[in-house]
N, C-alpha and C positions, 0 to 999 in steps of 0.2 A: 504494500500500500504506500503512496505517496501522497506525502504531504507538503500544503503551500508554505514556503517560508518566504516573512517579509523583514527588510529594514528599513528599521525607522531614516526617518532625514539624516536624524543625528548619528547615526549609527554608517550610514552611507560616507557621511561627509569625513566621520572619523577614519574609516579606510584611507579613503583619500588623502588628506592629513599625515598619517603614518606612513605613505607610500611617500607623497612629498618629501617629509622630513628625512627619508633615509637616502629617497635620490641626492638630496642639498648637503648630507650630513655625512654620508658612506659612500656606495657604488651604486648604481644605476642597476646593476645586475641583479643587488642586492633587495632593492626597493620592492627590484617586478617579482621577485623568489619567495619573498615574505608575504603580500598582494596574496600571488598563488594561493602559497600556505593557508592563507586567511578564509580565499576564495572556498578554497576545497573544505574548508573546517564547514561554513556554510551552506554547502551544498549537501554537505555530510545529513544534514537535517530534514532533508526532504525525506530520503528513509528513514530515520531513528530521532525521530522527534524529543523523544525523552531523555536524549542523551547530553550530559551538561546538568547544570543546577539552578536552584532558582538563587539569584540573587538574597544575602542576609535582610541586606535595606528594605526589600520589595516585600520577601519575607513579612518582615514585621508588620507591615502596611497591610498584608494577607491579601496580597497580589503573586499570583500563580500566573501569569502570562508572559510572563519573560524568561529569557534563562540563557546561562550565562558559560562559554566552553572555553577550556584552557587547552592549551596545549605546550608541551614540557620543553620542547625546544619547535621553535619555528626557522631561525636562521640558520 
């Protein structure tokens, strides 16, 4: 089963952002490789929705609509 995943503006615009800052700040290679990473964590979600957690902050509010995924190394 597949599911829709959305991001927020802010959430869009932060990619963007972090892809920025590493093109201006590191390598250019490195920017688009991180992007990926991020990309694919995203996409991850279409099949396994559940995967990741919900934010503590959101939590306490007892807001379950968000959620929040790490990954241990991306660069």
């Amino acid at each position: 089963m597949r599911f829709e995943v959305l991001l927020t503006e802010d959430a869009a615009r932060d990619l963007e952002e972090i892809h920025d800052y590493i093109n201006e700040h590191d390598d250019p290679a490195n920017a688009a490789h991180v992007l990926e990473r991020l990309e694919k964590a995203i996409e991850g979600l279409v099949t396994n929705p559940g995967r990741g957690s919900y934010p503590k902050e959101l939590l306490a509010l007892g807001m379950r609509e968000y959620r929040q995924i790490f990954s241990s190394r991306i660069a």
